[in-house]
C-alpha positions, 0 to 999 in steps of 0.5 A: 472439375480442376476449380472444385479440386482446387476450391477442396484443397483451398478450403482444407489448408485453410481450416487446418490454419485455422485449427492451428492458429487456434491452438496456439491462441488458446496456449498464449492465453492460458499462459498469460492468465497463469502469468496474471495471477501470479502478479496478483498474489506477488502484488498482494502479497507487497501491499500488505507488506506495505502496509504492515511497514508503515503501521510499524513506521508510525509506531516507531515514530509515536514512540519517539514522539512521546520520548522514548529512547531519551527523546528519539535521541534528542530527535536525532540531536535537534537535527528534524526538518523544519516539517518534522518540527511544525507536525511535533508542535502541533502534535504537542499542541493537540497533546496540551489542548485535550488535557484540560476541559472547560466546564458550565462555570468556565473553571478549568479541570486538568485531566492527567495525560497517561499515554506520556510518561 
């Protein structure tokens, strides 16, 4: 009979173990989802924030391409990195090869270019 007493209160601390393990299982868990979506939003809210940077960091870099504010003030007084220099160039060659158009006869027609000023 004492091993049955034994065997009850075994069984009864164990379940309320449990019950309380659980508990604090089920709180982490609700935290740490909070905790997950609010990464989310913060980490969506700094890739559209990236986003509209570089879009306006092109923007910027198109404009003093094209010779805005005195040429991007000489591109910052002829001091561009050799990479910077080959992209201008090719950029410019692009620019040169689109203006002008082959025709059936070989003649060449100049097309007038109205994104430079």
């Amino acid at each position: 009979m004492e091993s049955l007493v034994k065997s009850d209160i075994f069984f009864f601390i164990t379940g309320i173990a449990v019950i309380v393990i659980s508990v604090v299982l089920l709180i982490l868990l609700f935290y740490s989802i909070k905790t997950m979506k609010s990464a989310q939003r913060i980490m969506d809210r700094f890739e559209r924030g990236t986003e509209i940077f570089a879009d306006d960091m092109e923007s910027i870099r198109t404009y003093f391409i094209n010779g805005g504010l005195v040429g991007g003030i000489s591109m910052l007084l002829n001091r561009t990195s050799t990479k910077d220099r080959n992209i201008n160039k090719s950029i410019n060659k692009n620019i040169n090869n689109n203006s002008t158009k082959k025709t059936k006869s070989g003649t060449d027609i100049k097309i007038k270019d109205v994104t430079r000023p």
